[in-house]
Each structure stands twice: as C-alpha cells, then as structure tokens.
N, C-alpha and C positions, 0 to 999 in steps of 0.2 A: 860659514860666516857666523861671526858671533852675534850670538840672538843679545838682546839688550833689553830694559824697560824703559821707558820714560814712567819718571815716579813724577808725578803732576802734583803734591804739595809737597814740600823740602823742609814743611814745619809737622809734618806728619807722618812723613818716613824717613829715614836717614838715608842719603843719597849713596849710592853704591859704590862712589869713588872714594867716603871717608871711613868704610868701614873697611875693619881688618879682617882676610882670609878666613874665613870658616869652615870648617868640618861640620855637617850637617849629615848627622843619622838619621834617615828616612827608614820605617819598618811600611811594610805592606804585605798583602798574601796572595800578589801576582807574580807566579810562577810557572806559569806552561809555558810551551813554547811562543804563542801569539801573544800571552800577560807580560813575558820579561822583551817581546821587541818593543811593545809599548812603552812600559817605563822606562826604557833604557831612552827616550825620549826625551823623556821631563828629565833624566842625569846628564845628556848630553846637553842642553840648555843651560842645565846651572852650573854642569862644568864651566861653561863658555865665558861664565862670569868670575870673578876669581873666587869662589867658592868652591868647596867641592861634596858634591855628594857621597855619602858613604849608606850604601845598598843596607839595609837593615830584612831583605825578605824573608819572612817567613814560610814555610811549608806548610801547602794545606789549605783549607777553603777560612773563608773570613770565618767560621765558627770555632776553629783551632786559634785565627789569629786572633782577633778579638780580644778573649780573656790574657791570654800575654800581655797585648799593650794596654790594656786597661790596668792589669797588675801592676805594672810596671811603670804605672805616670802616676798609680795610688804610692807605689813603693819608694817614691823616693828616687827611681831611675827612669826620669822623663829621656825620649828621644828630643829628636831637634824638629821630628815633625813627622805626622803617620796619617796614612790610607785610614778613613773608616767611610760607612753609609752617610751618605747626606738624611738626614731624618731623626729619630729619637734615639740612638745610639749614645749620643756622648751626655745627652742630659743631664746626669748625676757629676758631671767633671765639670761642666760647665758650673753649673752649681755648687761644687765646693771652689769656685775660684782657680783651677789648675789647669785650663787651658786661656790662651792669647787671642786677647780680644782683638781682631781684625779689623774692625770698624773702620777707622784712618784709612788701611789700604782701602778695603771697597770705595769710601767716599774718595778716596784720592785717584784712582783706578775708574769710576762711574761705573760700579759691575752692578749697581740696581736699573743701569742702561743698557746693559749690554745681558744680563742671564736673562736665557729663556728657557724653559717658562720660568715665571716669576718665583714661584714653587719651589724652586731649586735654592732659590738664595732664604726664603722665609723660611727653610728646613736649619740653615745654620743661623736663623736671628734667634737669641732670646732675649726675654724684654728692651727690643728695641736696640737689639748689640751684634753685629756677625763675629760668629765665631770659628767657620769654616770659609775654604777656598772650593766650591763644586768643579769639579772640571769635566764632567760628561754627562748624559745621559746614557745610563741602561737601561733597559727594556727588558723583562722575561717573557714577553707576548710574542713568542715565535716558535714555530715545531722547524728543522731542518731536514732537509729528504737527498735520499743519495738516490742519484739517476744510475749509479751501476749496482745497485740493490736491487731495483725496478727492474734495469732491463735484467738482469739475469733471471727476474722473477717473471719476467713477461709479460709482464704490464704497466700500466702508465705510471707518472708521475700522478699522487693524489692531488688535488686543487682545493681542496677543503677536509677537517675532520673526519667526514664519517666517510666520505673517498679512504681515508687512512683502516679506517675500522675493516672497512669492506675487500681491503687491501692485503689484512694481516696473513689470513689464510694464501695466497700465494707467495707471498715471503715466506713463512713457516715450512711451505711445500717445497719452495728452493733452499732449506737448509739457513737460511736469514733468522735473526733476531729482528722482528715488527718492531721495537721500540727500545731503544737506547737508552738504560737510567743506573748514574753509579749511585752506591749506598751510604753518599752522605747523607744527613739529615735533611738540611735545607738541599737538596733538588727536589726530594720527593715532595717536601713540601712549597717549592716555589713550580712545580708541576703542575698538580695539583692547582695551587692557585690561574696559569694559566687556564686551566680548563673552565674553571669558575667564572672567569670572565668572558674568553668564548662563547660556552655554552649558557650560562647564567642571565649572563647578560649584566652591563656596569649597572644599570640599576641595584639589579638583587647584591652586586658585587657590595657596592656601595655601601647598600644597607645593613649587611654584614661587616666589611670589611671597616667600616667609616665610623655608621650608625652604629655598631656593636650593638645588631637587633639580635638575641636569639632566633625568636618567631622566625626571622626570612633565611636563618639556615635551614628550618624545619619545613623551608614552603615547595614549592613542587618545582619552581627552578633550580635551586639545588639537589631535589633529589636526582633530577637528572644527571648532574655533574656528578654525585658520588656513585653512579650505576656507570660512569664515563670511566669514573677512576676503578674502577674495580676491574670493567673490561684493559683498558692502561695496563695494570697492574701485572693482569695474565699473559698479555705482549711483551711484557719485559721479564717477564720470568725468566729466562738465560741469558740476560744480560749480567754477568759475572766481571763487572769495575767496579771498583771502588770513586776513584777522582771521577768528575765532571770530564773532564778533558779527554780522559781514558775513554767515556763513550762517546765524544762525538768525534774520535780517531775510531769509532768502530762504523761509524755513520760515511768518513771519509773514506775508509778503507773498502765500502760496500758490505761489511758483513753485518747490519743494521742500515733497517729500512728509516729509522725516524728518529730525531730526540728532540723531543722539549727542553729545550732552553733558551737562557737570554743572549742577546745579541754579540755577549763577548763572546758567541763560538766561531762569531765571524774571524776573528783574529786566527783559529787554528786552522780553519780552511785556507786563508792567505797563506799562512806559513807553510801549509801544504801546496800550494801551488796550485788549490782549486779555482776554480770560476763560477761565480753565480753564475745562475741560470743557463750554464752546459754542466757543470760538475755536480751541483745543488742546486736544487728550488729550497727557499726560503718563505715562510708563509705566516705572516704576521698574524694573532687574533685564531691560528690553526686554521686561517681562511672561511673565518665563521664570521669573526667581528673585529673588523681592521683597526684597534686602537692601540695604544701603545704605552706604558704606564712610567711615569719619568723619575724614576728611583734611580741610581746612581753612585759615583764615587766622590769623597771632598778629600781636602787635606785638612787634617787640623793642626794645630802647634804647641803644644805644653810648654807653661808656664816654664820659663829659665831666668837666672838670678845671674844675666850676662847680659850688659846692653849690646855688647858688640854679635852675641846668636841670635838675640829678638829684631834686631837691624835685619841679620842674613832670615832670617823666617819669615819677616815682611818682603823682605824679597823675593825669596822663593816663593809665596803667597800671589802675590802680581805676575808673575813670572808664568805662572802657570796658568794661568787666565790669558795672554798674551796669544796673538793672533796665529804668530806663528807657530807657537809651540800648542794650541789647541789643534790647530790643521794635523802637522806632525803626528801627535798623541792618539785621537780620536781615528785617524786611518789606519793606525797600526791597531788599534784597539776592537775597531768595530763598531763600535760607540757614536752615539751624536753629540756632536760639539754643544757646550752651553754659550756659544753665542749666536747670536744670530745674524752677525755681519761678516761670517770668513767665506769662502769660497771651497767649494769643496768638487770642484769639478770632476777632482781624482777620486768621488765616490765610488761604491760600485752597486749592482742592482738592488741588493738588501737594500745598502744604508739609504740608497735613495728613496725605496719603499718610506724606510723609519721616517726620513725629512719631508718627505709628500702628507703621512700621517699628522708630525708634529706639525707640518704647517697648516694644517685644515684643522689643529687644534679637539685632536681627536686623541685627546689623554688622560689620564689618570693618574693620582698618587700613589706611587710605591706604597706595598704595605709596611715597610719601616719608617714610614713616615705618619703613618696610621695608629700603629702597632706596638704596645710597649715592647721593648726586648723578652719582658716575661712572659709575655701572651706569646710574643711568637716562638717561644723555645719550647710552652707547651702546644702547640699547634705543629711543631714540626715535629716529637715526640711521640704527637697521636697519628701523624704522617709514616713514619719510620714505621711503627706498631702495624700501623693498614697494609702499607704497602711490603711488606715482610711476612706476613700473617695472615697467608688465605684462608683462614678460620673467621675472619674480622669481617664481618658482612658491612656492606655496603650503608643498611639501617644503623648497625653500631656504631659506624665510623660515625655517621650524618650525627646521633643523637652525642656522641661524647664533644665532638666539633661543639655544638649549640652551647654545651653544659660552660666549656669554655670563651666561647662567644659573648655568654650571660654575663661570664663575672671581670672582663675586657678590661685594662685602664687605660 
C-alpha cells in the first residue's frame, strides 16, 4: 500500500502532488545485515511516493561515515539528505547556514507532540530552529548473552554483571570467548561507557559525563568501573573482529558468551532467525541498573539551491516520522520508536524491555549529546589505547580519562 503523508500546512510545505519527481541521495553507514533490512524501510516508503530514493551507504561505522559527509556538504557536494547522531554532531553546519531548516515540517507535522522524550527533538533545535528529523531511539545500555555459549559451558544464563565475570572461567574452559568486542574505536569506548553507568551509577555518570567534573572520575565510583574494564578487557582478549556486527555474529553463532552493545544488535539476531529470550537473553543496565540512555539516529538535509529537492527533503522529513513507516523502521531496526502513539505489539522481549524502561522514564542523554565531537574522539582514542594495551593499568586509564574530562567543551 502506498504510504502517504498528510502535510497539515500547504503554506509551509509544498504538497506532494505539485512537486516534480526527485532523485534524492540519502548517505548513511547502516550496512549489516539487520542496518540495510531497516532502511530499506524508510526507501521503500519514499519509493511509494513518486520520488525516489538513491542509496548513498557508506561502509563502515558512523566514525568512517561521518567525515565523508561532513566533507562533502563542506565541499560543495551536498546529498539530498544523511543519517547522523541526533546531538552535537552537526553544530558547526548548522552554523555556517548549510543545512535545512525544518522548523515548517515539525510545526506542520506537531512532532513537539508526538517525540519522546522531548530530548530527542531539543538535540536538533538551535536557537529556537529544528534542524533535524530523529527517528529512533538507541540505547548502548545492553550486554547480549548467547544460551548456546552457556549451555555448552554448562552453566546458566548470567542475570546480572558480575554473574557474567564469575562466568568467564567456564566459558574460557569450553573453548568460548567471555566477551565479544571488535576494534573499532567507538565500541570500546561506548563499552566502556556502558559500564560506567551500570556500575557508576547515573549519578557519578552525570557528573562526569554532563557536569564535566574531573574530581568524580577520580572518585571511588569510577574506579570501580575502570578495574570492571580492565577485567572486560582480558575477556575479550580473542576476540579477533574488526566490525561490531562481526562480534555479535560470534555471540549468535555461540562462540562468544557476551557483547556489550547497543540495541541495533537486535536487528542481527532477527536476521538470524533468533528469538529472545530462548536464543538470547538481553540485559539492559548489564542487569545492574535498568536505565536506558536516548541517543539515537536524525536525518538531516543540506542546504540545496532547488526549490523542487527542498519540497522532496520536507517530504521525506515528515515521511519518516510517520506512523507507519516508524512501526516498519524501528522493528527491523531494534530500535524504540520516537513516538509515543504507534502500537508496537509486534515487539519482541528486548524492545519491550526498552519501552517498559522508557515508559517509567528511566533515562538518560546519549553522550553525543553531551559531548563535543572533540572530547569524544579523544575519549575513544584513550579507549582504543586501554583496551589494546595491557600494559595500561586501570589507574592510567582512570587519571588520563579525568585529564580529559578537565578540559571537556
């Protein structure tokens, strides 16, 4: 069925029957198997419209994409519209004027009625202007567990953290990898960050991650969390992937007992034909501290000197906020919808976890929402270094962290 929008002011968007056929380059850097069922979502939607999507993916985790399309909307070769973080990412673009002010669609659309949390939409306001379309919430606040890992190790599914620690030694004995982690930068350190929150607790998180206190990296809740990471660290020692995706197919395949990551690995599990809670357990907080932190994906749209592409970019803007292509997206994704009026019956036991947490308002801001791009490329940098380098004691890591922490923007 063709999906449609009703555009609710006609003096603020251009109605979709008077605009001419568009080619619209969309870049993004979902690419595994469970990231391209997804968006092949949001292309089968604006197919439907007479526009047509033209796949722009990139290869590789958003820290390869990223400077591409940033280069590229600096360079004089804007797309028609691209994946980034809802948060401080685009700031300096928004700033020079070269991205498309949204404002019209949300007010015409009511998306300061419909996003939740509100957080989601104030990441794409500046002064008072949206500049992004959010269409999900991610979560990194999850460890995932394979049951054929367990049982060949002969014992239970862990139900918390340090279950997992106390765990490792029988996995290790059946030949298992305890802990699933490729060696991009940002897992180790969006790792890492989960445990912070786990074991730290949102406070201390806070006041680090928010407050950009040095003092409460240096304090004794943290050191916990970097003696967590160091033990991590030695669990993952043979873990030999590169991509994300790569270890939590080692996770699904049973030759890895655990990985920390965010809720997109629910997508790789579906595509393998797993089932929560018989194939995996899923454990929000590492089943320390069930909160869930509402970082995410937008669309944004660079400035074009075409009234007839800025027409189709507001379209595709509403489009993707739209009921039914949120339900669609967000299920293939793994993802929690940013609205809070669809129906999602066809969840499964994770997401409904996620939605139980977000509705009991049990969340937190993504740290790119927090975090300039600069702090966190050195933060994921002294991540890489820790977790590569068991020479790097646990104290090093904690005091270089703070040094950075200090001089935060």
């Amino acid at each position: 069925m063709k999906l449609t929008t009703k555009l609710l002011s006609a003096s603020a968007i251009v109605a979709a029957s008077s605009v001419s056929a568009v080619e619209l380059e969309v870049t993004h850097w979902w690419t595994s198997g469970g990231e391209a069922a997804a968006v092949s979502e949001f292309a089968k939607a604006f197919d439907a419209t007479e526009h047509t999507w033209v796949d722009g993916a990139i290869a590789g985790s958003g820290g390869t994409a990223r400077p591409i399309i940033i280069s590229r909307i600096l360079g004089g070769d804007p797309m028609g519209a691209t994946q980034l973080n809802h948060g401080r990412q685009a700031e300096e673009l928004i700033e020079a004027g070269l991205l498309l002010d949204l404002t019209d669609v949300a007010e015409a659309e009511g998306w300061k009625d419909i996003v939740n949390p509100s957080s989601l939409l104030d990441s794409c306001t500046v002064d008072g202007r949206i500049y992004c379309a959010p269409v999900n919430i991610h979560s990194w606040q999850w460890i995932w567990l394979s049951h054929q890992a367990y049982a060949d190790a002969g014992t239970d599914v862990p139900t918390n953290w340090d279950e997992f620690v106390a765990s490792a030694p029988a996995l290790e004995a059946a030949g298992k990898i305890p802990l699933a982690m490729g060696q991009q930068p940002w897992q180790s350190s969006g790792a890492f960050g989960v445990m912070a929150v786990a074991i730290a607790g949102v406070d201390a998180w806070s006041q680090v991650t928010v407050d950009k206190n040095p003092d409460a990296v240096m304090g004794p809740e943290y050191t916990k969390v970097f003696e967590a990471a160091a033990n991590a660290r030695a669990f993952a020692a043979n873990s030999n992937v590169q991509d994300w995706n790569q270890a939590t197919n080692l996770v699904i395949t049973g030759q890895a007992g655990a990985q920390i990551m965010g809720d997109w690995a629910q997508g790789e599990f579906q595509v393998a034909g797993q089932v929560a809670g018989e194939d995996y357990t899923c454990l929000p907080g590492l089943g320390v501290n069930e909160v869930i932190s509402t970082g995410g994906d937008a669309f944004y749209f660079p400035v074009q000197d075409d009234p007839e592409v800025e027409a189709a970019q507001k379209e595709l803007a509403a489009l993707l906020l739209s009921p039914e292509v949120q339900v669609a997206f967000n299920l293939a994704k793994g993802s929690l919808p940013i609205r809070g009026d669809i129906d999602l019956m066809a969840a499964n036991d994770c997401m409904k976890k996620g939605l139980e947490i977000l509705a009991a308002g049990n969340i937190l801001p993504d740290g790119n929402q927090t975090l300039s791009p600069d702090t966190s490329a050195q933060l994921e940098d002294l991540m890489v270094e820790f977790w590569n380098d068991p020479s790097i004691t646990a104290a090093d890591a904690q005091q270089r962290y703070a040094d950075i922490i200090a001089s935060a923007d």
